[in-house]
C-alpha positions as CSV (number, residue, x, y, z in Angstrom):
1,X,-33.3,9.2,-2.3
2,X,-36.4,10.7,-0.8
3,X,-37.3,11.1,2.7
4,X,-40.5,8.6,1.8
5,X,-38.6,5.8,0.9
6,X,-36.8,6.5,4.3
7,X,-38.6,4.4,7.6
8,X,-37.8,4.6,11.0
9,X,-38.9,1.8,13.4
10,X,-38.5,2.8,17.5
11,X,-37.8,0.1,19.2
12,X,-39.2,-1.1,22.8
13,X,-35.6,-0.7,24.0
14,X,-35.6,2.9,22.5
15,X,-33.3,2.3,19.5
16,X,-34.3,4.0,16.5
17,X,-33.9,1.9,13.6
18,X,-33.7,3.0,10.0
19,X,-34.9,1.1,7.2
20,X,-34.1,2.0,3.4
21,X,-34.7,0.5,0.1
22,X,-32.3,-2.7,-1.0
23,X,-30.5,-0.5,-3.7
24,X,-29.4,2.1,-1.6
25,X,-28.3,-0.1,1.0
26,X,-26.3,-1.8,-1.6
27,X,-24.7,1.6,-2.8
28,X,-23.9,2.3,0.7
29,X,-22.2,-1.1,1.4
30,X,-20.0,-0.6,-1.6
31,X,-19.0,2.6,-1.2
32,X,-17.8,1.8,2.3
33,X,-15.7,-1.5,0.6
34,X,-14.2,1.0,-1.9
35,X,-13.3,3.1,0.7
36,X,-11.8,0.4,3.0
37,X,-9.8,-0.7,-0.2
38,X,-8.3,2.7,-0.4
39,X,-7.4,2.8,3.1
40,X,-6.0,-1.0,3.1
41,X,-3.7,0.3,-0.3
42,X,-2.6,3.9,1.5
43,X,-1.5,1.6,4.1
44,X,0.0,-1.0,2.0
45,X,1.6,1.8,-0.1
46,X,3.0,3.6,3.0
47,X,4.5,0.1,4.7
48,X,6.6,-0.1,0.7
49,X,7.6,3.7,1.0
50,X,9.2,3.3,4.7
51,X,10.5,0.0,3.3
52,X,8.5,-2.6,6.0
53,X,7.0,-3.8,2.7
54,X,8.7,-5.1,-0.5
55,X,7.5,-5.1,-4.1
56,X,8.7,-8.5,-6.0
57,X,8.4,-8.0,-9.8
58,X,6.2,-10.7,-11.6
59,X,8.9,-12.1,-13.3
60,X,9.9,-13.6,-9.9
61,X,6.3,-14.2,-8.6
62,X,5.8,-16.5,-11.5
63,X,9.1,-18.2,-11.2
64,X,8.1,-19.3,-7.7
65,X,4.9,-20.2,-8.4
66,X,5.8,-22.3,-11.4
67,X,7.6,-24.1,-9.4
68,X,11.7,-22.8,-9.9
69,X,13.5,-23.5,-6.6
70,X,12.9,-20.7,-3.9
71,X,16.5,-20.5,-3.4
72,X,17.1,-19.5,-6.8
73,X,14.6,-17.1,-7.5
74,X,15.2,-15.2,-4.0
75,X,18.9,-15.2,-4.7
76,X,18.5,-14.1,-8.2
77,X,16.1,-11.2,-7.1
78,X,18.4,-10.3,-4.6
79,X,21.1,-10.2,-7.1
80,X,23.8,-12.5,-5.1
81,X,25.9,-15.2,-6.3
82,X,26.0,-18.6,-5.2
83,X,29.3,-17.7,-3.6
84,X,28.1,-14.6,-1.9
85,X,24.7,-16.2,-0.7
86,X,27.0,-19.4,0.8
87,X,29.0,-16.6,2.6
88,X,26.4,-14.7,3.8
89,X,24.6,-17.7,5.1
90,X,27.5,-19.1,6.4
91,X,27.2,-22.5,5.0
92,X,29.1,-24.1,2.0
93,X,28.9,-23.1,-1.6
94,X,28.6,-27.0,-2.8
95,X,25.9,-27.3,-0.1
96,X,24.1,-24.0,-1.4
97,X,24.3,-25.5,-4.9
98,X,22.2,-29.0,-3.4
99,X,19.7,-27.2,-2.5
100,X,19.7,-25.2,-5.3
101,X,19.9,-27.5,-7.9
102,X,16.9,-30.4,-5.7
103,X,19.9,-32.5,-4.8
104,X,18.8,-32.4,-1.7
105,X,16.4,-30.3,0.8
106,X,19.3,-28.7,3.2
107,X,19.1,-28.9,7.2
108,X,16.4,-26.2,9.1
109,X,19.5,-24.7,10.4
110,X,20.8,-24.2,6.7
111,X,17.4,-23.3,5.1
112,X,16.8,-20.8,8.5
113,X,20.8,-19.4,7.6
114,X,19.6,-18.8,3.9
115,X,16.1,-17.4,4.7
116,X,17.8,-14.9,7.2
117,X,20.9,-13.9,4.8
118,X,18.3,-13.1,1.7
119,X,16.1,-11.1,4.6
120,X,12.7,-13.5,4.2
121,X,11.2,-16.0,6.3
122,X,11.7,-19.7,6.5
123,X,8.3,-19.9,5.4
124,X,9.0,-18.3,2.2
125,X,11.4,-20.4,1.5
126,X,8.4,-24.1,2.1
């Protein structure tokens, strides 16, 4: 870009304000995106290698979204059996299997027991 396409306004207040063509403003504007998108994946990619962030395979991802019971799917990807989840949790394997199988929803306190013992939210369990 040349320094003719480039104006600069002064302002009453003194600011100096710089005024460029549409296209280059646009190139600017995107290259600062990309660059905030590398920053945002360093981070996210640094949170995974210290282990504050976990990778779930898309096998699982689209399990829970098409619908599969979360209890399932979480136990499954955290490689547990219904016995050892109920343990964990602390509640009983027959109850574990309710929930699991839609029988029936399961108490907060047992939903909060199974959320805590598979190391996610409640929320990821809704």
């Amino acid at each position: 870009m040349s320094k003719s396409t480039i104006q600069y306004i002064q302002c009453a207040s003194g600011e100096r304000l710089v005024v460029v063509p549409e296209a280059h403003y646009r190139r600017l504007v995107d290259a600062l995106e990309d660059r905030l998108d590398v920053e945002a994946a360093r981070e996210i990619m640094a949170r995974i290698k210290d282990g504050t962030e976990e990778v779930i395979p898309a096998e699982f991802v689209n399990r829970l979204l098409g619908g599969e019971n979360t209890v399932k799917v979480w136990r499954e990807f955290r490689e547990m059996t219904v016995d050892e989840l109920a343990e964990k949790a602390g509640i009983g394997v027959s109850d574990l299997s309710a929930i699991e199988t839609g029988e029936c929803d399961g108490s907060f306190g047992s939903i909060k027991k199974i959320a805590g013992a598979l190391k996610i939210t409640v929320d990821d369990l809704a």
